[in-house]
C-alpha positions as CSV (number, residue, x, y, z in Angstrom):
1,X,171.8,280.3,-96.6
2,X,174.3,277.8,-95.1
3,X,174.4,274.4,-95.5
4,X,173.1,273.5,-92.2
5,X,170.1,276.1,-92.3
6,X,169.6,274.4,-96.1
7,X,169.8,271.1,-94.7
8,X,166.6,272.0,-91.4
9,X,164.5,273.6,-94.4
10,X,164.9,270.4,-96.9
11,X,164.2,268.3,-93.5
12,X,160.9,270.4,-92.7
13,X,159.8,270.4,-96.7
14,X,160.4,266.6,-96.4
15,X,158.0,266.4,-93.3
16,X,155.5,268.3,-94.7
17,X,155.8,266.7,-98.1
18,X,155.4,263.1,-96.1
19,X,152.0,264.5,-94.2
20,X,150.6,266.1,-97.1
21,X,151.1,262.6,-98.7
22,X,149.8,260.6,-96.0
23,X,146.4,263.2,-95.9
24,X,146.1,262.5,-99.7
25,X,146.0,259.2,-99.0
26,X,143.6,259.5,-96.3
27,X,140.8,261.6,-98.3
28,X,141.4,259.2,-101.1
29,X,140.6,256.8,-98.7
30,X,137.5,258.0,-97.4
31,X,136.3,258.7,-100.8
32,X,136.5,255.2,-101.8
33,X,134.8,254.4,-98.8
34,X,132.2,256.9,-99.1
35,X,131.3,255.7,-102.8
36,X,131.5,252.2,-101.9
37,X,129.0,253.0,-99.2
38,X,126.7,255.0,-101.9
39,X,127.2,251.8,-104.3
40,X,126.0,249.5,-101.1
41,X,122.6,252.5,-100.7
42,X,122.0,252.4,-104.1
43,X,121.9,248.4,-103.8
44,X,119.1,248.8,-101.1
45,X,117.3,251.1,-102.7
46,X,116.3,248.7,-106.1
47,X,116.1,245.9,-103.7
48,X,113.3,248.0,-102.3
49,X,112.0,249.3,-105.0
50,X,109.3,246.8,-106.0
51,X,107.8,246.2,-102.1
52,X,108.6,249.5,-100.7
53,X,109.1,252.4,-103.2
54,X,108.8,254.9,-100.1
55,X,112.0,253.2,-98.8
56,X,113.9,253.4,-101.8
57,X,112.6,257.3,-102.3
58,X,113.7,257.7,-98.6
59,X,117.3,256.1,-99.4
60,X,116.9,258.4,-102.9
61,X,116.8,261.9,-101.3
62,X,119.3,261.2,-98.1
63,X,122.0,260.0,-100.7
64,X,120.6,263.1,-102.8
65,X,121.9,265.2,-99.4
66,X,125.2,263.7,-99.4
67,X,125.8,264.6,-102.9
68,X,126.5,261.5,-105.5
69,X,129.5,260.4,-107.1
70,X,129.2,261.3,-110.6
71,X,129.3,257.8,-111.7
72,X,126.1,257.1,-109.3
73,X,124.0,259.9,-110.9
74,X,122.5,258.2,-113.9
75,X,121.6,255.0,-112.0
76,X,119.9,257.0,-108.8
77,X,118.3,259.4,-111.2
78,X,116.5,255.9,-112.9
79,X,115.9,254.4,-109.6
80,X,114.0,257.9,-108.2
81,X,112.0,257.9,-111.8
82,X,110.7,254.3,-110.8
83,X,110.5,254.8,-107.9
84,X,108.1,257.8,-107.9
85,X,106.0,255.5,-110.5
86,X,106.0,252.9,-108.1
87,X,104.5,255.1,-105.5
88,X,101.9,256.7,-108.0
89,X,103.5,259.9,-107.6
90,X,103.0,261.2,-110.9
91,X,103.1,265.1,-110.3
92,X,106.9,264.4,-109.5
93,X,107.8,262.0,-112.4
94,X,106.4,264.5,-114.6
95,X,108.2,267.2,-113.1
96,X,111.2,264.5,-113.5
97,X,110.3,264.8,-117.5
98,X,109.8,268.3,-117.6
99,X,113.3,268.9,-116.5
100,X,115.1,265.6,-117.8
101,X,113.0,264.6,-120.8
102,X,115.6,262.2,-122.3
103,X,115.8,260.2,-119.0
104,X,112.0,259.4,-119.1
105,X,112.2,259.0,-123.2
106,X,114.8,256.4,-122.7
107,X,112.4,254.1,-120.5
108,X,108.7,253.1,-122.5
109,X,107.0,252.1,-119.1
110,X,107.9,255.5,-117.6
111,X,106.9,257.3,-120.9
112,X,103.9,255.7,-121.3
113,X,102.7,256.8,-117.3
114,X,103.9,260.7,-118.3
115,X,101.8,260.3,-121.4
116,X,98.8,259.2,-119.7
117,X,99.3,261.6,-116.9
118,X,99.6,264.6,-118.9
119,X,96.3,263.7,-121.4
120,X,94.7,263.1,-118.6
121,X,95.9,266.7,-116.9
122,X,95.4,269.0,-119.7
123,X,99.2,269.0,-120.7
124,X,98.1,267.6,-124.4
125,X,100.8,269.3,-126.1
126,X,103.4,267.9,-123.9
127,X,101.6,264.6,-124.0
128,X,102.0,265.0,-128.1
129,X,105.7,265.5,-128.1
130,X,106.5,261.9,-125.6
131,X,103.8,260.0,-128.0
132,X,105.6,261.4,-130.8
133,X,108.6,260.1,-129.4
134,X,107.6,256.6,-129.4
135,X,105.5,256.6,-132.5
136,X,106.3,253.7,-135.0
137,X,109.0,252.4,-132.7
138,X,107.0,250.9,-129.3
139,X,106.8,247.7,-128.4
140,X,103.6,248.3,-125.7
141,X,101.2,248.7,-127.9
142,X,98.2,247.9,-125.1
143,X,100.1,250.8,-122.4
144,X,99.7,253.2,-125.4
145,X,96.3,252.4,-126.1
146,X,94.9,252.7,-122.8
147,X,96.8,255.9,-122.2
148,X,95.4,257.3,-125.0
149,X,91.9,256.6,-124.4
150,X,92.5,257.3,-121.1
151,X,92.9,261.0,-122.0
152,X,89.6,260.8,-123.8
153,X,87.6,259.6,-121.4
154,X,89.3,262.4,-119.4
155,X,87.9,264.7,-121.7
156,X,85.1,263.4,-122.0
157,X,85.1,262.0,-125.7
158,X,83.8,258.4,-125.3
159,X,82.8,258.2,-129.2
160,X,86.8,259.1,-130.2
161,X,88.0,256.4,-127.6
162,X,85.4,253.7,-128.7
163,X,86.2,254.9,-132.2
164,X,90.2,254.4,-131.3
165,X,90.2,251.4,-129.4
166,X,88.2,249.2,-132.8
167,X,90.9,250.0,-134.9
168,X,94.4,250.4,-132.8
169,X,96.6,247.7,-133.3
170,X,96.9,245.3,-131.2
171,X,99.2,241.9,-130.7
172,X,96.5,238.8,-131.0
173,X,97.5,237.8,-127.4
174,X,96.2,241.4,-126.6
175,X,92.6,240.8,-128.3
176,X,91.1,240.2,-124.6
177,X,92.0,243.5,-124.0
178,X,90.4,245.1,-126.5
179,X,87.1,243.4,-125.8
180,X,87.7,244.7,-121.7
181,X,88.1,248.1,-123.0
182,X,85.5,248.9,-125.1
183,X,82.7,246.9,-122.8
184,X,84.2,249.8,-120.2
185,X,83.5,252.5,-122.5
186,X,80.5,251.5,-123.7
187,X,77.1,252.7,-122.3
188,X,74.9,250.2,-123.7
189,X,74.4,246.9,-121.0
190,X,73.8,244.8,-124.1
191,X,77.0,246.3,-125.8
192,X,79.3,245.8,-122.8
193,X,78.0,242.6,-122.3
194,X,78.7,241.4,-126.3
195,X,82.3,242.4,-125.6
196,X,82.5,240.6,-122.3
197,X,81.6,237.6,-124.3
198,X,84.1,237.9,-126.6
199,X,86.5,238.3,-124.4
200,X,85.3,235.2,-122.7
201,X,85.4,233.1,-125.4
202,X,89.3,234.6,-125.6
203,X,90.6,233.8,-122.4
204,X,87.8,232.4,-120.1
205,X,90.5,232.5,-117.4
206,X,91.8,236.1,-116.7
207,X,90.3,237.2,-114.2
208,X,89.6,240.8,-115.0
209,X,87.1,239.0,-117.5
210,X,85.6,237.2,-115.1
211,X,85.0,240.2,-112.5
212,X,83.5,242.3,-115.2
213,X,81.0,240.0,-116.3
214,X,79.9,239.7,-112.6
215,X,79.7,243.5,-112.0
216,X,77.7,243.5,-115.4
217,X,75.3,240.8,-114.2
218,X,75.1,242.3,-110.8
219,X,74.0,245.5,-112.5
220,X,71.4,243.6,-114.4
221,X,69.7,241.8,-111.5
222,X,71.4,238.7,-112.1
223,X,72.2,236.7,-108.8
224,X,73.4,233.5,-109.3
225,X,75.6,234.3,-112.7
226,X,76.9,237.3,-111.0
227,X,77.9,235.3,-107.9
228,X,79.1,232.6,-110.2
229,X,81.6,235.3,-111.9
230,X,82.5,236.4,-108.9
231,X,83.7,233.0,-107.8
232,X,85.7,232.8,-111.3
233,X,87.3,235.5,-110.9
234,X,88.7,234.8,-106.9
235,X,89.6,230.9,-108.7
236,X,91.8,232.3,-111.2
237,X,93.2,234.7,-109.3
238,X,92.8,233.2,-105.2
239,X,96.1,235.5,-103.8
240,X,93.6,238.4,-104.6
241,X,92.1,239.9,-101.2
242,X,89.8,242.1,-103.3
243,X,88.4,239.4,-105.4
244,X,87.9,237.2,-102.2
245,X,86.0,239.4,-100.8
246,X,84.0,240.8,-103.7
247,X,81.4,237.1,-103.8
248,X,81.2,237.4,-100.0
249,X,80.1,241.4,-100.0
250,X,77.7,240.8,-103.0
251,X,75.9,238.0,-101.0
252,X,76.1,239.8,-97.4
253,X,74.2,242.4,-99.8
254,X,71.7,240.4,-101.4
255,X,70.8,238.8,-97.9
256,X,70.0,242.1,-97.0
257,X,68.1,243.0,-99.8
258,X,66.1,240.1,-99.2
């Protein structure tokens, strides 16, 4: 080859070297922007998460289309685990679990839900290996308990989950809900209603004591204490639309009764 034929092929080599540069630059480019975009999703989606889980799962599986960054994957696959909790979606977090066990493991809120859904689904022995997880080393010991007796009562062993809920451990702050539970699993009125006392004499504010009692009075015939509870109740907890209107159905009902 001559000089000048070496000096057009150098010249074209040096073109194509200077696109191929410039489209480098170009995808890199677009890449940044297109995780900087997924970063800005991602953003919306936990700010969604608490008032409108469906939004964030909507954000979840469009992203999902797109394929992630690698760097996103851990932090969407957390935000689609809460986010199906959020929207009580628990055939799909448990799926979540079945197939990424150490993801829901790592969280105790999202373990406990699995646990419960499971006992309360037939799945016990998967249900054994998440409680076994967490045993000696949880910090809820309440969203244990109630999961667990929750499984019970799904299968229909009220004597085991009485039995478990006396003697389960419980932080003294927690006491209340002890007394809430068992009045719910017991079948004697003048049982449920010993617990609802002590759990009065506990926190005669929370609510959820407060609207027991009434639905325990109501059962037994008694108006004004029932109505009286029911007023409790919508005091200490007046953003409540259910407990507003709980004391006005219970009298619209009593009027016509009478």
């Amino acid at each position: 080859m001559d000089k000048g034929s070496r000096n057009v092929v150098l010249a074209i080599v040096a073109v194509i070297a200077f696109a191929l540069g410039l489209a480098v630059i170009a995808l890199q480019d677009r890449e940044r922007d297109r995780i900087a975009a997924e970063y800005e999703t991602l953003q919306h989606a936990i700010d969604a998460l608490e008032q409108a889980p469906g939004e964030t799962l909507k954000m979840y599986y469009e992203t999902r289309g797109n394929g992630f960054p690698a760097k996103n994957e851990p932090d969407w696959a957390i935000v689609h685990a809460r986010a199906l909790l959020k929207s009580k979606r628990m055939p799909e977090l448990a799926e979540v679990y079945r197939r990424k066990p150490e993801l829901i493991q790592a969280q105790e809120d999202l373990s406990i839900s699995v646990y419960e859904f499971l006992s309360t689904t037939g799945r016990n022995a998967a249900a054994s290996v998440l409680r076994d997880h967490w045993r000696e080393r949880e910090t809820d010991q309440l969203g244990w308990l109630r999961a667990t007796i929750a499984g019970y009562v799904h299968a229909d062993e009220l004597a085991s989950a009485r039995g478990i809920a006396m003697t389960a451990e419980l932080a003294a702050e927690d006491e209340v809900h002890r007394q809430l539970l068992l009045a719910r699993l017991s079948d004697a009125p003048l049982t449920r209603i010993k617990h609802l006392d002590a759990a009065l004499v506990l926190q005669p504010s929370t609510p959820d004591v407060r609207s027991l009692r009434a639905l325990q009075l109501e059962s037994d015939n008694e108006v004004r204490s029932a109505l009286y509870e029911y007023k409790q109740a919508l005091q200490f907890d007046p953003d409540n639309p259910e407990r507003a209107q709980a004391p006005v159905s219970y009298t619209h009902l009593r009027a016509h009764e009478t």
